[in-house]
C-alpha positions as CSV (number, residue, x, y, z in Angstrom):
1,X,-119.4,17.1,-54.1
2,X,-118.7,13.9,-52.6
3,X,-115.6,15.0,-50.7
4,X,-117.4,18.2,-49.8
5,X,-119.8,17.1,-46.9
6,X,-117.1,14.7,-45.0
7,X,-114.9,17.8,-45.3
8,X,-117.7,20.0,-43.6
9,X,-118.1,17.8,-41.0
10,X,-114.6,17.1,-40.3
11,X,-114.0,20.6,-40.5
12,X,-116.8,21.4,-38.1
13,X,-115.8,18.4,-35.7
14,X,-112.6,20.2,-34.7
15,X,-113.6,23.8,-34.4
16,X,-117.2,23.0,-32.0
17,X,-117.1,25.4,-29.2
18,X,-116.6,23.1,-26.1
19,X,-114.4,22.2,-23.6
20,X,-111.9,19.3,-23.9
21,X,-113.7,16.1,-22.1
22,X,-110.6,15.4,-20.1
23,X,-107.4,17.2,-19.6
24,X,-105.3,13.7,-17.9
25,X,-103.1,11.3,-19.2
26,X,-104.9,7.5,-19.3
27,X,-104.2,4.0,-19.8
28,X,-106.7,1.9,-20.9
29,X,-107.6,-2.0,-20.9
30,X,-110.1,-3.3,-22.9
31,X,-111.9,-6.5,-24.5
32,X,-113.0,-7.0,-28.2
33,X,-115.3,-8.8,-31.0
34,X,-113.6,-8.2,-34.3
35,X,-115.8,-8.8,-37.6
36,X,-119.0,-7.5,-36.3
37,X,-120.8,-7.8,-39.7
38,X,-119.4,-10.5,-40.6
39,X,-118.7,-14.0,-38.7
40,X,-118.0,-11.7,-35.3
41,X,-115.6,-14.7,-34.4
42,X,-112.4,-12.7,-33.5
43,X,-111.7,-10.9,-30.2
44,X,-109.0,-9.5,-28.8
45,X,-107.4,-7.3,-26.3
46,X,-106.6,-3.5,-26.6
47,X,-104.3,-1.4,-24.3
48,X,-103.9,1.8,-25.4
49,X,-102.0,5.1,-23.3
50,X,-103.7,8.3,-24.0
51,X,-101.3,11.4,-23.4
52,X,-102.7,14.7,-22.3
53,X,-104.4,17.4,-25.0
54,X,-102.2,19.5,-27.4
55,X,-104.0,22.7,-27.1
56,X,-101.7,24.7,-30.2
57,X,-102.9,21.0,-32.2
58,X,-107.3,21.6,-32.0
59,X,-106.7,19.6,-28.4
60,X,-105.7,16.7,-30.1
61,X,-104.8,13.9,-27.7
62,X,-102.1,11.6,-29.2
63,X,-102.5,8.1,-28.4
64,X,-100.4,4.9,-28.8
65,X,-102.5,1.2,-29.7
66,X,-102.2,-2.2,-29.2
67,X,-104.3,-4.6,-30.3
68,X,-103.6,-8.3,-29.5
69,X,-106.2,-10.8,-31.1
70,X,-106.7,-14.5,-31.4
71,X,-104.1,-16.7,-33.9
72,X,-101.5,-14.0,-32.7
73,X,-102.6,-11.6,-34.1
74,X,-101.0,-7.7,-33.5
75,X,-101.5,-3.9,-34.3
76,X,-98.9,-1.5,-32.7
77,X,-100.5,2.0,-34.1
78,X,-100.2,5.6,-32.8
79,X,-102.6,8.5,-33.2
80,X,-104.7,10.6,-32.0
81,X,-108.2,11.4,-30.4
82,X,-110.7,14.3,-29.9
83,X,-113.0,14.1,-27.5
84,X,-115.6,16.4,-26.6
85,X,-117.7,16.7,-23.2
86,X,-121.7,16.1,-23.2
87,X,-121.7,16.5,-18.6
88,X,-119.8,16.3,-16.3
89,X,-120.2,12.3,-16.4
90,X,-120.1,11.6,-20.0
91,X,-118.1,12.6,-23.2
92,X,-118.1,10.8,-26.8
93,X,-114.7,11.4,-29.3
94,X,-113.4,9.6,-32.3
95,X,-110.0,8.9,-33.0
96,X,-107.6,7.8,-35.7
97,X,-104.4,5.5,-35.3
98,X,-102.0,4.8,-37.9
99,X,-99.8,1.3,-38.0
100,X,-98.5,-1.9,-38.2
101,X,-100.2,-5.5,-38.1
102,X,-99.0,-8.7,-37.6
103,X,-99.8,-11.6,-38.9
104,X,-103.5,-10.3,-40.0
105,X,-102.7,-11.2,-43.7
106,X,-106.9,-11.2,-43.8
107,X,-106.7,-7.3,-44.2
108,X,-104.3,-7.1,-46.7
109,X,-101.7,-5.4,-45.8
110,X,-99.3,-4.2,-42.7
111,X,-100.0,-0.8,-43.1
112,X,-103.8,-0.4,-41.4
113,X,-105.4,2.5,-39.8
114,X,-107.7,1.7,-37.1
115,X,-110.7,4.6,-36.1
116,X,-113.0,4.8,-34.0
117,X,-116.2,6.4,-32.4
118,X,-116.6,6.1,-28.7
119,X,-118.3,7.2,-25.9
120,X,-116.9,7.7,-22.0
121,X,-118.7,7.4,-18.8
122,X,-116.6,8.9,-15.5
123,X,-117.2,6.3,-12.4
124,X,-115.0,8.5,-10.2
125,X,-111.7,11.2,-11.1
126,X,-109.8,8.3,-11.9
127,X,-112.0,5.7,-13.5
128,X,-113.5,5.3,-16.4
129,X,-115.2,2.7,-19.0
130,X,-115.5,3.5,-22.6
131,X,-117.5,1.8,-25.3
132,X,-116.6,2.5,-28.7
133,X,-117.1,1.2,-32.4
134,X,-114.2,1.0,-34.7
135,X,-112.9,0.0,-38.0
136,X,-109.4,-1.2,-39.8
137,X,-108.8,-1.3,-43.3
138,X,-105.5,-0.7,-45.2
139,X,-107.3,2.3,-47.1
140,X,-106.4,0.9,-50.8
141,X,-102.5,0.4,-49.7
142,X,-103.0,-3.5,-50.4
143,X,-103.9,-5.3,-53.3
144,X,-107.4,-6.3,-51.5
145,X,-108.9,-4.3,-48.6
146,X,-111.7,-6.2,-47.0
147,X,-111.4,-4.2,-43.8
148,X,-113.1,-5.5,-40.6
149,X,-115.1,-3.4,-37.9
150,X,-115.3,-3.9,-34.1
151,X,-116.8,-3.1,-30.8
152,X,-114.7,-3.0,-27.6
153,X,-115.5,-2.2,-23.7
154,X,-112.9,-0.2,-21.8
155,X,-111.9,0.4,-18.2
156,X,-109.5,3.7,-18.1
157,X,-107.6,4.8,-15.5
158,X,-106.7,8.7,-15.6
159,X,-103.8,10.3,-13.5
């Protein structure tokens, strides 16, 4: 039963009705505060390139990370998002990345998955910001997995 409902909604997430929120290829540039709960004494920078929909894939938009924090700190990851439009000035998604971090020994592991919720506001065809709420976490691969959550504020550019 415990698997059940996020299976549901997962499952439901990906076969809503509606219309892909953005059918472009973007680059994005952000700013971050890393350990939200916690001593929220990390930020970084995230740059991420967005490629255009797979329709034959639920319109999954595959995505490649990077994350550099304070203390050189690094995540390279690659992934994928689904987003969904609410008008024809906003749209929210989540998305999922899979990959490697440097020198963040605090997590416990290379291996870390970074996902996210976010929402998009459209300034004009090309520009947009996005604020989003994410989490990383080595998902039991380590021998510890404290994991860390984060918000970040994005300018994208779509072409």
């Amino acid at each position: 039963m415990k698997r059940t409902i996020p299976c549901v909604a997962v499952l439901a997430l990906f076969t809503l009705p509606v219309n892909a929120a953005d059918e472009s290829l973007s680059v994005s540039v952000g700013v971050a505060g890393w350990a939200i709960f916690d001593e929220f004494d990390e930020f970084a920078l995230h740059a991420d390139y967005e490629l255009k929909p797979v329709q034959d894939l639920w319109g999954l938009q595959p995505r490649m990370l990077v994350i550099i924090a304070e203390h050189d700190q690094k995540y390279y990851g690659l992934g994928a998002a689904k987003a969904f439009t609410i008008n024809d000035d906003w749209s929210w998604g989540i998305a999922s990345h899979v990959g490697y971090a440097h020198n963040l020994d605090s997590l416990g592991y290379d291996l870390e998955f970074y996902s996210y919720l976010f929402t998009k506001y459209k300034l004009t065809k090309e520009h947009r910001v996005r604020a989003e709420i994410g989490h990383i976490s080595n998902a039991g691969f380590g021998e510890t997995n404290p994991g860390s959550e984060s918000i970040v504020m994005s300018y994208s550019y779509h072409f």
